[in-house]
C-alpha positions as a Markdown table, in Angstrom:
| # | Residue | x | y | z |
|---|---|---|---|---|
| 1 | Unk | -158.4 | 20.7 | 12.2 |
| 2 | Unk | -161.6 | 19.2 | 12.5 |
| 3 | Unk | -163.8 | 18.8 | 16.4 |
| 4 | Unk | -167.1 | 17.5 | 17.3 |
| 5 | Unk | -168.3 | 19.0 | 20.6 |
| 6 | Unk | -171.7 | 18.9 | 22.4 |
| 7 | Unk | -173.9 | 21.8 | 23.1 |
| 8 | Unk | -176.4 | 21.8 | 25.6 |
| 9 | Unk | -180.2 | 21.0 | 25.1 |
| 10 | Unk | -181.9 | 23.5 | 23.6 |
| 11 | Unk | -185.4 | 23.5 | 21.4 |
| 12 | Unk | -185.6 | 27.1 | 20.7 |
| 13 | Unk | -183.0 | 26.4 | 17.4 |
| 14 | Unk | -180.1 | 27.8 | 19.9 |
| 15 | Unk | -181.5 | 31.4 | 19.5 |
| 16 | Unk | -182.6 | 31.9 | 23.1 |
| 17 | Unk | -182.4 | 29.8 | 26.8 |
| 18 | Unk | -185.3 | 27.9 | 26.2 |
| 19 | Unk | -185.5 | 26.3 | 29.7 |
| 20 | Unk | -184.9 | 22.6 | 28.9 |
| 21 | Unk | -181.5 | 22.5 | 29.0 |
| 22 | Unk | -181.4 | 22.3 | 33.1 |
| 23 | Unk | -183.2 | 18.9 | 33.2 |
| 24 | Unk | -180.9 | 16.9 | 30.9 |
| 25 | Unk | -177.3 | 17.6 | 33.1 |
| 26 | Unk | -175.8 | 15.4 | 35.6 |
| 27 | Unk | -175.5 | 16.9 | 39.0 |
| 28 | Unk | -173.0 | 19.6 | 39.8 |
| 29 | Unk | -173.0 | 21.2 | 36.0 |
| 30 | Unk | -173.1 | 24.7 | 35.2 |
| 31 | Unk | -176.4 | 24.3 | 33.8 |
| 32 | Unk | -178.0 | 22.3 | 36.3 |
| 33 | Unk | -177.3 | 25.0 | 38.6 |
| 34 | Unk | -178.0 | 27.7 | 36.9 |
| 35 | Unk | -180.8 | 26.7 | 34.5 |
| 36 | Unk | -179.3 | 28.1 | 31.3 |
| 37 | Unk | -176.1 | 27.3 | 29.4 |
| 38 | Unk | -173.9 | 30.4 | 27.7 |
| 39 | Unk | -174.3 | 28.2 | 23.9 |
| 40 | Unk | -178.2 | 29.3 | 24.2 |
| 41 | Unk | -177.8 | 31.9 | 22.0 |
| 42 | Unk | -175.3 | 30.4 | 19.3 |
| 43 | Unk | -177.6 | 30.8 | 16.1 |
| 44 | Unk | -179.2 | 34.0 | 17.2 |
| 45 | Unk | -178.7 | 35.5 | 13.7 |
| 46 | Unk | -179.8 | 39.2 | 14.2 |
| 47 | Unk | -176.5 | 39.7 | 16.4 |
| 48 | Unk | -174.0 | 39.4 | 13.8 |
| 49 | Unk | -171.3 | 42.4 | 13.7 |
| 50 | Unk | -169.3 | 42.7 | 9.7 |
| 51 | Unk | -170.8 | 38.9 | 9.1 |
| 52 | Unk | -169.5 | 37.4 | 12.2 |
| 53 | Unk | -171.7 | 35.9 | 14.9 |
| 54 | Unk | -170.0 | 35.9 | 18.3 |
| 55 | Unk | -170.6 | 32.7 | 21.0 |
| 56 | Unk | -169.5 | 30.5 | 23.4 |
| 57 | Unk | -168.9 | 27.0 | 23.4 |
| 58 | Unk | -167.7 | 24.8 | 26.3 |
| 59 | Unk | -165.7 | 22.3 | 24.7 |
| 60 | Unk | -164.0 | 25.1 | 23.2 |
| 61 | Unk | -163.4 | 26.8 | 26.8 |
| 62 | Unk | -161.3 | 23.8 | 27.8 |
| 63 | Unk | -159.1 | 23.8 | 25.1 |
| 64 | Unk | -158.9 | 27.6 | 24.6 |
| 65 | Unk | -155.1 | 27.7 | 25.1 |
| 66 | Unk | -154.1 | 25.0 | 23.2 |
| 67 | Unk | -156.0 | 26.7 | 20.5 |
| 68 | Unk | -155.3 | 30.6 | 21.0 |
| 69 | Unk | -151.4 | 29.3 | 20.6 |
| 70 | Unk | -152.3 | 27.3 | 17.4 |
| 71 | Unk | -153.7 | 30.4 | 16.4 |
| 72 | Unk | -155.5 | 29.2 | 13.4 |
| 73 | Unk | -159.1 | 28.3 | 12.3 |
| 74 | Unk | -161.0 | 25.3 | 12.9 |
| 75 | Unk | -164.3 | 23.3 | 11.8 |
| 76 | Unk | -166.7 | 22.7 | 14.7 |
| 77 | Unk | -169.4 | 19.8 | 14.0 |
| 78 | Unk | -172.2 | 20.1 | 17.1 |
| 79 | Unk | -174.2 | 18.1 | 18.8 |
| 80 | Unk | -176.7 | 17.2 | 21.8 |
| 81 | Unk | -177.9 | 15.0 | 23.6 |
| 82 | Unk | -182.0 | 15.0 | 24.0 |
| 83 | Unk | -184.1 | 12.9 | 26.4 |
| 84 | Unk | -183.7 | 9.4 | 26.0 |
| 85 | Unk | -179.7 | 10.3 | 25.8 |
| 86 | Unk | -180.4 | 10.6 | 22.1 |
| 87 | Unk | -178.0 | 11.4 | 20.2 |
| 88 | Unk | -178.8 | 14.4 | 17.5 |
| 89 | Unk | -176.5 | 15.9 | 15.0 |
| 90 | Unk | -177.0 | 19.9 | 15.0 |
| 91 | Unk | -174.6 | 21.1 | 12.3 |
| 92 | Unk | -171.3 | 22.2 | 11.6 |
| 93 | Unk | -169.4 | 25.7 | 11.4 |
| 94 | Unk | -166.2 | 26.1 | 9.3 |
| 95 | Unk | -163.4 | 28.2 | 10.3 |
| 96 | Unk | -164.3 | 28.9 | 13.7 |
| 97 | Unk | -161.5 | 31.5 | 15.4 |
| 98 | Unk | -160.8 | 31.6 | 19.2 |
| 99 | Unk | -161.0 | 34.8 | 20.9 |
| 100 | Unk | -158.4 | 36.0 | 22.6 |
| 101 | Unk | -158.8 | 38.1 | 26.2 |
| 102 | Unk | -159.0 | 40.9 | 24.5 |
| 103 | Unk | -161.6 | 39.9 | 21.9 |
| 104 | Unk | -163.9 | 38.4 | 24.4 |
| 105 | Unk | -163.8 | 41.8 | 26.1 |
| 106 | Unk | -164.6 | 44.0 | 23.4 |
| 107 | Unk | -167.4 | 41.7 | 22.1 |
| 108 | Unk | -168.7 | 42.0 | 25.6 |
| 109 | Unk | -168.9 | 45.4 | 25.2 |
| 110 | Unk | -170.1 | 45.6 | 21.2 |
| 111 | Unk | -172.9 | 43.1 | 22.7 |
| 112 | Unk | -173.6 | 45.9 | 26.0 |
| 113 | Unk | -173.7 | 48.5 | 23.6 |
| 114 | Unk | -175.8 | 47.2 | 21.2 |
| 115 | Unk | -178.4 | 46.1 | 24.0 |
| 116 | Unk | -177.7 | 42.2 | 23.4 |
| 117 | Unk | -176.5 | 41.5 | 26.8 |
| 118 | Unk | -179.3 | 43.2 | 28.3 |
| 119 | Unk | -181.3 | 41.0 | 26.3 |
| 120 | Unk | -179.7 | 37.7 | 27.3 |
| 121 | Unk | -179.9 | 38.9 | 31.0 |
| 122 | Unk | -183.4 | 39.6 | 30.5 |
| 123 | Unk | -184.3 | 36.2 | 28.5 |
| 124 | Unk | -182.8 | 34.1 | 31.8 |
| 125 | Unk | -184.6 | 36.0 | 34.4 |
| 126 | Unk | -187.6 | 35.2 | 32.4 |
| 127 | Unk | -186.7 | 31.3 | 32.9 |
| 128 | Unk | -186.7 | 32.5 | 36.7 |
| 129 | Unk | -182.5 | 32.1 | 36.9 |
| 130 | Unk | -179.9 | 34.7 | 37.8 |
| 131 | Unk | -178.3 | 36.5 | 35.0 |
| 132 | Unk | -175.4 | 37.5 | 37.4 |
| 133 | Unk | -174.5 | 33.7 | 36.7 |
| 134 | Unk | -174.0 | 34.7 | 33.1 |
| 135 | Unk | -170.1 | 35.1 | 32.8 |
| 136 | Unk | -169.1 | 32.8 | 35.9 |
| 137 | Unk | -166.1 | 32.9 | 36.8 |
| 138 | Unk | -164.9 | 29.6 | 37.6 |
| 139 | Unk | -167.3 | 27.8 | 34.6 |
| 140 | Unk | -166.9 | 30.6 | 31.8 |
| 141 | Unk | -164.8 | 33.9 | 33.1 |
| 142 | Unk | -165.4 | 34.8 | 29.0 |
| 143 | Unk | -169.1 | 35.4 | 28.0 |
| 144 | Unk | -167.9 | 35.1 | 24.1 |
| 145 | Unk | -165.1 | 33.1 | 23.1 |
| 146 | Unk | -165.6 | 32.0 | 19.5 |
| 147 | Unk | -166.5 | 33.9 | 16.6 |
| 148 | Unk | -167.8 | 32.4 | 13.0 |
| 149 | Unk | -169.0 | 33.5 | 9.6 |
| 150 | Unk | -172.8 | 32.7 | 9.6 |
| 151 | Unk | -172.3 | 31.9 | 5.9 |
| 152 | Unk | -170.0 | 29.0 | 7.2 |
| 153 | Unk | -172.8 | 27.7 | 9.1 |
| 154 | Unk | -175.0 | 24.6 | 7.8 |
| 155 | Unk | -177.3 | 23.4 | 10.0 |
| 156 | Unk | -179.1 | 19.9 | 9.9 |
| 157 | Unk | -182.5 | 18.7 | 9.8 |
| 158 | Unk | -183.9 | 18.2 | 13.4 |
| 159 | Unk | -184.0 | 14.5 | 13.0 |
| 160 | Unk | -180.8 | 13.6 | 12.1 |
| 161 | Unk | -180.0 | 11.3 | 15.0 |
| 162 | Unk | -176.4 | 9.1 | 15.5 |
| 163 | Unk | -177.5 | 5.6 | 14.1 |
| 164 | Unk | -176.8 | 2.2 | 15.9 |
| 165 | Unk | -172.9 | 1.6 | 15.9 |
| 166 | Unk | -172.2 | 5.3 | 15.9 |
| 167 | Unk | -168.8 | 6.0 | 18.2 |
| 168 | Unk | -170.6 | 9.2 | 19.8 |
| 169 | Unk | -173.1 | 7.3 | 21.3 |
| 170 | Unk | -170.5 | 5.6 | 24.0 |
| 171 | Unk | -167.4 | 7.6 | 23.7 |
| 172 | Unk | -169.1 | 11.1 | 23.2 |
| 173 | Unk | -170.5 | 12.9 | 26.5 |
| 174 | Unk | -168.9 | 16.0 | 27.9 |
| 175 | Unk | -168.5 | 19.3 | 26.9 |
| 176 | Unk | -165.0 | 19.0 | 25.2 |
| 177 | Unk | -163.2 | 18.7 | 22.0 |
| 178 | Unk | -163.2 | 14.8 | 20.0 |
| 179 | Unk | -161.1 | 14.9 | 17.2 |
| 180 | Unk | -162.9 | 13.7 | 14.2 |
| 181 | Unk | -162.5 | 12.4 | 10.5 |
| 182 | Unk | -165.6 | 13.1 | 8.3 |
| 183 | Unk | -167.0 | 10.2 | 6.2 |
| 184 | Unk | -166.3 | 10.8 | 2.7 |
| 185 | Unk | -164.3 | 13.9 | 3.3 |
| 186 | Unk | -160.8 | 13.7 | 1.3 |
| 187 | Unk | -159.4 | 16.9 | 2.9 |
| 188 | Unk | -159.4 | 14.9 | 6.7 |
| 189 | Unk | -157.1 | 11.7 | 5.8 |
| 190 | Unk | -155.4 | 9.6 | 8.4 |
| 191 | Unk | -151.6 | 11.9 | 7.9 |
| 192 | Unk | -153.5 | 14.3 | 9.2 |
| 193 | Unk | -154.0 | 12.5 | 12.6 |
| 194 | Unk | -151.3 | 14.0 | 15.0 |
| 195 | Unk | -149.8 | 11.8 | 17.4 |
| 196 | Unk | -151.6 | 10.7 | 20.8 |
| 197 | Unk | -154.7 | 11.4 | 19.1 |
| 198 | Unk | -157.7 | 9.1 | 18.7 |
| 199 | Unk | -160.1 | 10.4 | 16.1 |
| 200 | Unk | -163.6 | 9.7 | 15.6 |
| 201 | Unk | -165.0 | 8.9 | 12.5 |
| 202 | Unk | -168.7 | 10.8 | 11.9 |
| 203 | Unk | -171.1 | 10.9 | 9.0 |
| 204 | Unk | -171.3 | 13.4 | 6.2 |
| 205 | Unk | -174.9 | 15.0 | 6.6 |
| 206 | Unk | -176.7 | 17.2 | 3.8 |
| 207 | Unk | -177.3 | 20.3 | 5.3 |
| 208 | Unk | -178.8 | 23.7 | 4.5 |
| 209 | Unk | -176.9 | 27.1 | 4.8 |
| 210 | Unk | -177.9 | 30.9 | 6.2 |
| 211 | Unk | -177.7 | 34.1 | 5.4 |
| 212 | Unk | -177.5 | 37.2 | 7.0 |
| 213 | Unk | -176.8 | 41.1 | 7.5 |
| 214 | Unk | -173.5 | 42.8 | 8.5 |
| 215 | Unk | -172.2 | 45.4 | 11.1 |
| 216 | Unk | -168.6 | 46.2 | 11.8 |
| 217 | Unk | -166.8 | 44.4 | 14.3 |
| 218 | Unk | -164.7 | 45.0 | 17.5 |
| 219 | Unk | -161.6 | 43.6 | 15.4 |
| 220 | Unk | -162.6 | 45.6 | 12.3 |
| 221 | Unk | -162.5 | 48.6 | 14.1 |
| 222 | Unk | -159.6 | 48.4 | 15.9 |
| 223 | Unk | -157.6 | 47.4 | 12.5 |
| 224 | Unk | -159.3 | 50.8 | 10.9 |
| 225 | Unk | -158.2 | 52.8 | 13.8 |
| 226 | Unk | -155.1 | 51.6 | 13.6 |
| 227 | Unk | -154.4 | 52.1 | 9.6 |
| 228 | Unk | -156.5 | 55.6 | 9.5 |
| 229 | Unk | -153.8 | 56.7 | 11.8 |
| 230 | Unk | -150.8 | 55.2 | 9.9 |
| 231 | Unk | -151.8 | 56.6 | 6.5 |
| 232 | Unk | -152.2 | 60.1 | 7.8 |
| 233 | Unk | -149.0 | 60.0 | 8.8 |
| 234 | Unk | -147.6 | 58.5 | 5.3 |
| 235 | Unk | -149.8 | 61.1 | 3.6 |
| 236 | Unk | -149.8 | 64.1 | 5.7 |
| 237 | Unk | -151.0 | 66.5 | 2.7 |
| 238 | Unk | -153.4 | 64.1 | 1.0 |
| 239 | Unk | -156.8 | 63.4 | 1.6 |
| 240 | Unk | -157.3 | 60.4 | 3.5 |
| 241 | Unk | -161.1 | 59.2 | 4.5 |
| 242 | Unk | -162.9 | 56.4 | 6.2 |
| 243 | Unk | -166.3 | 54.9 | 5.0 |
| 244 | Unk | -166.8 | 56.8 | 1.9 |
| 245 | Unk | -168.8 | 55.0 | -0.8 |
| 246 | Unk | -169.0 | 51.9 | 1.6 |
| 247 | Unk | -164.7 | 52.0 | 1.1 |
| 248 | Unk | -162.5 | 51.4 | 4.3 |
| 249 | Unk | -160.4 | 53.9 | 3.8 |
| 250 | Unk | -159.5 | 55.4 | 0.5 |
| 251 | Unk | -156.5 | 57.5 | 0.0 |
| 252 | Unk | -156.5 | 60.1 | -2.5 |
| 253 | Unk | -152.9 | 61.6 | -4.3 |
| 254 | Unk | -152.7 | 64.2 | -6.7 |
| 255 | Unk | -152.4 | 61.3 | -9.6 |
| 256 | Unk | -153.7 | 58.3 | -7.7 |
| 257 | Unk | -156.9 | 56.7 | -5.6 |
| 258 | Unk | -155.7 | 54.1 | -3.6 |
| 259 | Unk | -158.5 | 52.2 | -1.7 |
| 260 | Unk | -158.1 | 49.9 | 1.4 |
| 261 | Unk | -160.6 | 46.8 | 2.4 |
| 262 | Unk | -160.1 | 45.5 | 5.6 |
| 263 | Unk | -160.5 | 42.0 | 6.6 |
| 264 | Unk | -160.2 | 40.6 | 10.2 |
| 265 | Unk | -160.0 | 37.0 | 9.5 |
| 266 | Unk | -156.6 | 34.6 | 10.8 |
| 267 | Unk | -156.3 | 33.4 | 7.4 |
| 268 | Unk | -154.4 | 35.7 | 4.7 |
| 269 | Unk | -156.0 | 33.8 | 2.1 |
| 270 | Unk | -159.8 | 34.1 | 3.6 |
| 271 | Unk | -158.7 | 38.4 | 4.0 |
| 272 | Unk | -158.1 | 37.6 | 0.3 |
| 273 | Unk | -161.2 | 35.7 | -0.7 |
| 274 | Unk | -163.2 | 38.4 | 0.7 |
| 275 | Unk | -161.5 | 41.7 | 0.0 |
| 276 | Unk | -161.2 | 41.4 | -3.7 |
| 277 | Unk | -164.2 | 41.3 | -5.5 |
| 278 | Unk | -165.1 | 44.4 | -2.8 |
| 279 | Unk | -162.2 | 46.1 | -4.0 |
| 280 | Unk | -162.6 | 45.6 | -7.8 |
| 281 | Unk | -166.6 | 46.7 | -7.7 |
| 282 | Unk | -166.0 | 50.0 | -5.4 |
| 283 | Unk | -162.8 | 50.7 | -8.0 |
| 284 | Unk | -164.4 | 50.3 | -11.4 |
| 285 | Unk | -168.4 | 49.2 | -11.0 |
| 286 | Unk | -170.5 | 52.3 | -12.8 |
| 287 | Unk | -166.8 | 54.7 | -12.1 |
| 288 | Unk | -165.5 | 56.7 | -14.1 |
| 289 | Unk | -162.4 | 56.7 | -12.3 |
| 290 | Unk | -159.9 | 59.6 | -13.9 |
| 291 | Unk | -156.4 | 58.8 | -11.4 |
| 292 | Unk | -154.7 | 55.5 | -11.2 |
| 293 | Unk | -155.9 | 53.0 | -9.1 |
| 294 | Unk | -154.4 | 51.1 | -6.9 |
| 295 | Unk | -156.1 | 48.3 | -4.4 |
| 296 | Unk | -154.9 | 47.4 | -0.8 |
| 297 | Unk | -156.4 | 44.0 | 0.8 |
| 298 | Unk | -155.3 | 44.5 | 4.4 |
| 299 | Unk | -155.5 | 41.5 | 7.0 |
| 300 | Unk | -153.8 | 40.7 | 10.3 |
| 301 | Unk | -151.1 | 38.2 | 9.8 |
| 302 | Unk | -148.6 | 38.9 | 6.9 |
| 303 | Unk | -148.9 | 36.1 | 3.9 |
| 304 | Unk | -147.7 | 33.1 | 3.6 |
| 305 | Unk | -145.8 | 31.7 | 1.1 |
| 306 | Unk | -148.5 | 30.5 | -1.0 |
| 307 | Unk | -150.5 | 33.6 | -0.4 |
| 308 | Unk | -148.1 | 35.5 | -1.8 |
| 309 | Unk | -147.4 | 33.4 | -4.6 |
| 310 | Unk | -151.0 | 33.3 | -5.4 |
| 311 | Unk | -151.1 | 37.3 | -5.1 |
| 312 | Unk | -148.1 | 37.1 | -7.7 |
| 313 | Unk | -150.4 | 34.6 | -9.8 |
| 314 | Unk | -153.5 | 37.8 | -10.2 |
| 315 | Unk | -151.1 | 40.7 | -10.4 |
| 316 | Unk | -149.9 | 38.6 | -13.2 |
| 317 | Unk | -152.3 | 37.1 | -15.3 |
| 318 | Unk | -155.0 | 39.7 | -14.6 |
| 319 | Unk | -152.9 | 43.0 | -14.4 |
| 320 | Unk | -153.8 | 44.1 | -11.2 |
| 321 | Unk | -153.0 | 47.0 | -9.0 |
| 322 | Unk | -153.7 | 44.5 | -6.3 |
| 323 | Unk | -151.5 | 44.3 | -3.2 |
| 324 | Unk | -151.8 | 43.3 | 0.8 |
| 325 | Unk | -150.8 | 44.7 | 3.8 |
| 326 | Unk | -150.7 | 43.4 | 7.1 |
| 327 | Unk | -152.2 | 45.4 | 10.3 |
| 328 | Unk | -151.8 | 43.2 | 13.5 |
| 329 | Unk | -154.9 | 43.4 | 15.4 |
| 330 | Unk | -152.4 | 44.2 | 18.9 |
C-alpha cells in the first residue's frame, strides 16, 4: 500500500528541531504548543540500529491500528507545507513497518541507552521548549512508531514544489494518511483501490538515495536471544556461538557447520533478499570450509507460498543447503 502524509516544517533536512516548525501550525496543535514536532529527527542518519532508522510520524499515529493489524509493509511519500502554504515534496520511504507497543518500548530504551534521547531532550531545551512534552500522552503516548531501511529512503531536491492543479494543494492538510497512486507507477493500478477509498494521484520525482552504518536492533536481538536458547537445547553437546566471524549464530556438529542469519523484517521474502548473499560469503568467501555446510535464513513470519516456492526454485537450480526458519519476534 501506498500513503502520502505531511510532516511538519523543518529546515534542518529533518535531522534536528530546527525551531520553525511552531510558526506554521493552526492553533491548538501539538507543535504550536510545544515548539517542536516528534518527526524532527526523521533523517537523522547516525541513529540507525542493524540498518534501520527508528521515527515517528503523525499520520501514521492515527492510523496505527488499522495498520499494526494489516501487519504488513508500506510506502510513505512525505511532504510539508512551508510559508506561503507551499506545497514541497520531501521524499519517499519504501517498506515502512509499524511498531508495535512493544517495539516502541524497546526502541525507547536502545535510543536511552545509546544517549539519543538525551540528545533530543537536550536539542528542544535549546529551542527554549520542554522536553517533558516529548512523548505526550494524549498527542504521541509512543516516542518511535515506525521503523525503515535508510537504503529505502530517496529524498527530493528542496525545490520540488506541488505544481498548479496538484490534488494536495486543496485536499492535502493534516497529519493523516491519503491514499495515493504514483504517476507512471505500474505496480499501483486502479484494482488495487479498496473500496470506500479515494486515492490521490501524485507525481513520480527523481530522487537521490543514502547510505549508512549498521548496529543491531531491539528486534534483532530479541530474535537472537530467543534462537541461541532454542539451539542449545537441540544441540546440548555441540558447540553453538553467537557473533563469531560477523555470523549470527553458527552451530558446529561433529560433520557439519550450520550457520544462521537473522533478519527482522515482516516480509519473508525481504529476510530473504538480505540474508543470502550474507550467508553464502561468511560460508565459502576466502574458507576453506572442511564439514558440510548448511545455511539457515531465519525471519519472523513463516513463508508464504511463493516464498517457499521461490526457496524450492535456489535449492534447486543452484544446489543449495539453503533453508528458512521462522522465530516470532513474541
Amino acid at each position: 500500500m501506498k500513503y502520502l502524509t505531511r510532516l511538519c516544517y523543518n529546515t534542518d533536512g529533518w535531522k534536528k528541531p530546527s525551531g520553525v516548525a511552531q510558526a506554521r501550525e493552526v492553533k491548538g496543535s501539538y507543535t504550536r504548543q510545544f515548539g517542536f514536532g516528534h518527526e524532527e529527527w526523521m533523517f537523522r542518519d547516525e541513529w540507525v540500529v542493524d540498518g534501520w532508522r527508528y521515527a515517528f510520524v503523525q499520520g501514521v499515529n492515527k492510523s496505527r491500528k488499522r495498520l499494526l493489524k494489516n501487519a504488513q509493509p508500506f510506502d510513505l511519500h512525505l511532504f510539508s507545507i512551508e510559508p506561503k502554504s507551499k506545497r514541497r515534496y520531501v521524499g519517499e520511504i519504501k517498506e515502512v513497518e509499524c511498531l508495535s507497543d512493544q517495539q516502541a518500548q524497546g526502541t525507547l530504551e536502545l535510543f536511552r541507552g545509546n544517549g539519543w534521547f538525551q540528545t533530543m531532550c537536550e536539542e528542544i531545551a535549546e529551542l527554549g521548549h520542554d522536553p517533558e512534552n516529548l512523548g505526550h500522552e494524549k498527542y504521541a503516548p509512543f516516542v518511535f512508531n515506525i521503523r525503515f531501511r535508510l537504503d529505502n529512503v530517496k529524498l527530493y531536491d528542496t525545490d520540488e514544489y506541488s505544481k498548479a492543479g496538484d490534488p494536495i494543494i486543496e485536499r492535502c492538510k493534516r497529519y493523516q494518511l491519503y491514499s495515493v497512486v504514483v504517476q507512471g507507477d505500474q505496480t499501483s493500478g486502479i484494482r488495487r483501490k479498496p473500496a470506500g477509498k479515494d486515492f490521490i494521484t501524485i507525481p513520480k520525482i527523481k530522487s537521490t538515495s543514502k547510505t549508512v552504518t549498521y548496529q543491531r536492533t531491539f528486534e534483532h536481538a530479541r530474535m537472537q536471544e530467543k534462537l541461541l536458547q532454542h539451539l542449545m537445547g537441540v544441540y546440548p553437546h555441540e558447540m553453538v556461538r553467537a557473533e563469531r566471524e560477523y555470523i549470527d549464530i553458527a552451530v558446529e556438529t561433529e560433520d557439519s557447520l550450520i550457520l544462521y542469519e537473522i533478519k527482522s523484517d515482516i516480509l519473508p521474502r525481504s529476510v530473504l533478499r538480505h540474508s543470502i548473499g550474507q550467508l553464502l560469503e561468511y560460508a565459502y568467501h576466502a574458507q576453506a570450509r572442511k564439514k558440510d555446510i548448511k545455511l539457515v535464513a531465519v525471519g519472523r513470519q513463516p513463508l508464504e507460498v511463493e516464498d517457499a516456492e521461490y526457496l524450492d526454485l535456489l535449492r534447486d537450480k543452484f544446489i543449495l543447503p539453503l533453508s528458512y526458519l521462522c522465530v516470532p519476534l513474541d
